[in-house]
C-alpha positions as CSV (number, residue, x, y, z in Angstrom):
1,X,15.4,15.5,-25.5
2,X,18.7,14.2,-27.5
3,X,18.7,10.2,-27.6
4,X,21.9,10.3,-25.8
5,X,22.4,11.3,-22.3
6,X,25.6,12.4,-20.8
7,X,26.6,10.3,-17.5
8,X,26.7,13.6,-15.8
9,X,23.5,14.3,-16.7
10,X,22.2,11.5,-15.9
11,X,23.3,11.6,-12.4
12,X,22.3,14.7,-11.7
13,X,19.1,14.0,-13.2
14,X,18.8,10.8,-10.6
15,X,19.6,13.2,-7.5
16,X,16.5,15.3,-8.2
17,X,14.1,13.5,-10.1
18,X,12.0,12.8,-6.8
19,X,11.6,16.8,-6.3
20,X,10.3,17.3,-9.6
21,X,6.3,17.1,-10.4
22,X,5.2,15.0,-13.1
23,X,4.7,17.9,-15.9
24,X,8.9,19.1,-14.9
25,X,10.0,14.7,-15.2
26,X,8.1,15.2,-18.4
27,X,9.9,18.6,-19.7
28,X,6.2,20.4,-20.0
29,X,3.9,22.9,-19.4
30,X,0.8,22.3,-17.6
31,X,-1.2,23.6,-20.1
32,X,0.3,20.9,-22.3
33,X,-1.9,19.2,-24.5
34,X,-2.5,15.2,-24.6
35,X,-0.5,15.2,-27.9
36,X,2.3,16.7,-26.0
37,X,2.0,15.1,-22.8
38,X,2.4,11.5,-25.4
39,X,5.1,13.1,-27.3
40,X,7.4,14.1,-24.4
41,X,6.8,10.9,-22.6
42,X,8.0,8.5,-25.5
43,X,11.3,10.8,-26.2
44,X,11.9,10.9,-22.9
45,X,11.5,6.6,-22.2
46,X,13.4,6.2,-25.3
47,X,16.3,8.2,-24.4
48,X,16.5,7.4,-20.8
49,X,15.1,4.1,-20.6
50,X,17.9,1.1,-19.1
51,X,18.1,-0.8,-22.2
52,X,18.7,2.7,-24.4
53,X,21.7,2.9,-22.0
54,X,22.8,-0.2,-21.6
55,X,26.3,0.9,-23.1
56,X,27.1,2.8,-19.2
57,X,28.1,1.6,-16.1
58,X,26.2,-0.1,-13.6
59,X,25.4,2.9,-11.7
60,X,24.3,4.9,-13.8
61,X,22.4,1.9,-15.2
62,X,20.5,2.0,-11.7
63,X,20.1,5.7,-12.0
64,X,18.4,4.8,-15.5
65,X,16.1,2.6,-14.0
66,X,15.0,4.8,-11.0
67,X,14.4,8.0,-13.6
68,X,12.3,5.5,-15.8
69,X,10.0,4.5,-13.4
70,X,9.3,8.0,-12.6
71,X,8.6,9.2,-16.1
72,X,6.2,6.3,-16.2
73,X,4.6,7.6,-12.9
74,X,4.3,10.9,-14.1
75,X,3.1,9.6,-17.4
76,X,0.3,7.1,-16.2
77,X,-0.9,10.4,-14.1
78,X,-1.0,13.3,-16.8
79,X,-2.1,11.4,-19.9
80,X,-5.6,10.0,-17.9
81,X,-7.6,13.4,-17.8
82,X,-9.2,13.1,-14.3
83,X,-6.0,11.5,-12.9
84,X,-4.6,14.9,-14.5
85,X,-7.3,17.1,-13.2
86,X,-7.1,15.4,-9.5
87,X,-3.7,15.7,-9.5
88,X,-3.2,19.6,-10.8
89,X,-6.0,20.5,-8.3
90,X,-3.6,18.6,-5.5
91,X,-0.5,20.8,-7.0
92,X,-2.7,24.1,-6.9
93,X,-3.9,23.6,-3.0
94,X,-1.5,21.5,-1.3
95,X,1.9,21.3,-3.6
96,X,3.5,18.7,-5.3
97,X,4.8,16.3,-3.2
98,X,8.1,16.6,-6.0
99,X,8.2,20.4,-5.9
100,X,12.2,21.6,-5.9
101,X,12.7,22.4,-2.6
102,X,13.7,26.0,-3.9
103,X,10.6,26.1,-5.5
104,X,8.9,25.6,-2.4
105,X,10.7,28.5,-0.3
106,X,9.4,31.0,-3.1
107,X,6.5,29.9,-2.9
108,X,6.0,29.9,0.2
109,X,7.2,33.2,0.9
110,X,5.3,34.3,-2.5
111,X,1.6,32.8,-1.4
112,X,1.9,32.0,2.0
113,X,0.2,34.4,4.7
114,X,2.9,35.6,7.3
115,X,2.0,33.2,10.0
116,X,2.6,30.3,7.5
117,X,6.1,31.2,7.6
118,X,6.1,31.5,11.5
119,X,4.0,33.0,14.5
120,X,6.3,33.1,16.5
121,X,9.9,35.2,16.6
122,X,11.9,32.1,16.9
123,X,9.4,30.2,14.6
124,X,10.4,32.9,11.8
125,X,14.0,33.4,12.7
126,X,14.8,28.9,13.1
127,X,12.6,28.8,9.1
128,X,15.0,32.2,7.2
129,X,17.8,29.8,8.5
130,X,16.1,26.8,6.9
131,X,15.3,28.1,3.7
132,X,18.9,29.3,3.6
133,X,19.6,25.8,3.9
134,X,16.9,24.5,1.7
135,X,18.5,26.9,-1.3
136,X,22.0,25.6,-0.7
137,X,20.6,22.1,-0.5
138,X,22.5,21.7,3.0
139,X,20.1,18.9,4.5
140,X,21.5,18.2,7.8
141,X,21.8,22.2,8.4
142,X,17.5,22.5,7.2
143,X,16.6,19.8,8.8
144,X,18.5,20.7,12.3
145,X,16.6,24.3,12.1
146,X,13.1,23.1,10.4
147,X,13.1,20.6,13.9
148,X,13.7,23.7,16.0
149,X,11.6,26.1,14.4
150,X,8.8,22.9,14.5
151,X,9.3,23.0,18.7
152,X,8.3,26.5,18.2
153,X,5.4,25.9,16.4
154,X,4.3,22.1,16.2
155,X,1.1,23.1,14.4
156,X,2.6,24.9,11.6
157,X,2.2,22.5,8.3
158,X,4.8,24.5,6.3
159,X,7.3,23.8,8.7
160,X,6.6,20.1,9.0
161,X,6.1,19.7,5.2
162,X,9.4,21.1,4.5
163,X,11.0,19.2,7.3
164,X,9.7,16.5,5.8
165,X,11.0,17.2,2.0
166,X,14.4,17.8,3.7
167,X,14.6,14.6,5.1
168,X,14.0,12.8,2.0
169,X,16.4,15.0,0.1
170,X,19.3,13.5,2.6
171,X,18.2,10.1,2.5
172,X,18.0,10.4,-1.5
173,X,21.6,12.1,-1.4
174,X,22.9,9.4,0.9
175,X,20.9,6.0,-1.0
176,X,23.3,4.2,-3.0
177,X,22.3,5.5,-6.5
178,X,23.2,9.2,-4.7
179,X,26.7,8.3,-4.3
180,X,30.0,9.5,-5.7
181,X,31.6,7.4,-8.6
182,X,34.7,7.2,-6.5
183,X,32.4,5.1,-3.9
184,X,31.5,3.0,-6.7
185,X,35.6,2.0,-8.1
186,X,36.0,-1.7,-7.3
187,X,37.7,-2.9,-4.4
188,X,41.2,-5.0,-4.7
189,X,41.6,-7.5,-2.8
């Protein structure tokens, strides 16, 4: 990772670090070695920690702050070997609670038995139109059909845990560190 980070970057950065597991916020394998795991975590605070950037704009400031806590988070986790191992065994069986939301559609059409992705016709047909959704990161659309195809099939976890992801995805999007620069220009009075 350079020392310098382009605002752009940044922001984008700040709009998905929540869907990213702690080896992805650190730019690593999981095979990574401690070494590594120390490595990638000290470029990474140096070049993207709030007083590295302290030449940028407030916002983006903000978005500084938010991605440094999480490459802390992710840090603390992977660099404390049972913390590591608990936390890689909760990635193997239930997913990351920061997968990509893309991720988790392939996956879950990759690993997940056919009932997982719905039991019933309309359970199937209200979760295709989600993970449409989900890969075009249209919130409000995947979370309108995850809710229906969840009234179909209230017991289904993969349809909850998605609905779920997709509602913190628009709540991220929306959050004041989510929002356009242009909402951000300051107001005349």
């Amino acid at each position: 990772m350079s020392s310098r980070i382009l605002p752009i970057e940044l922001t984008a950065l700040a709009r998905i670090v929540d869907e990213l597991d702690y080896y992805q916020v650190l730019g690593l394998r999981p095979e990574a070695e401690a070494s590594e795991i120390k490595r990638a975590y000290h470029d990474a605070a140096r070049s993207l920690h709030p007083d590295a950037n302290r030449h940028l704009k407030e916002h983006h400031r903000i978005d500084c702050e938010r991605i440094a806590k999480r490459i802390s988070e992710a840090y603390c986790v992977l660099r404390n070997p049972r913390q590591r191992k608990a936390y890689d065994v909760h990635r193997v069986e239930h997913g990351s609670p920061r997968l990509p939301l893309n991720e988790l559609r392939n996956r879950v059409r990759a690993t997940q038995a056919p009932t997982r992705s719905g039991q019933t016709q309309e359970g199937r047909q209200f979760w295709e139109r989600a993970t449409d959704d989900l890969s075009r990161q249209d919130w409000a659309s995947a979370i309108r059909n995850l809710q229906t195809a969840v009234t179909f099939e209230p017991e289904n976890e993969v349809f909850r845990v998605a609905l779920s992801r997709a509602r913190h995805a628009l709540h991220d999007e929306k959050a004041p560190g989510g929002q356009p620069e242009a909402d951000s220009a300051p107001h005349t009075s």
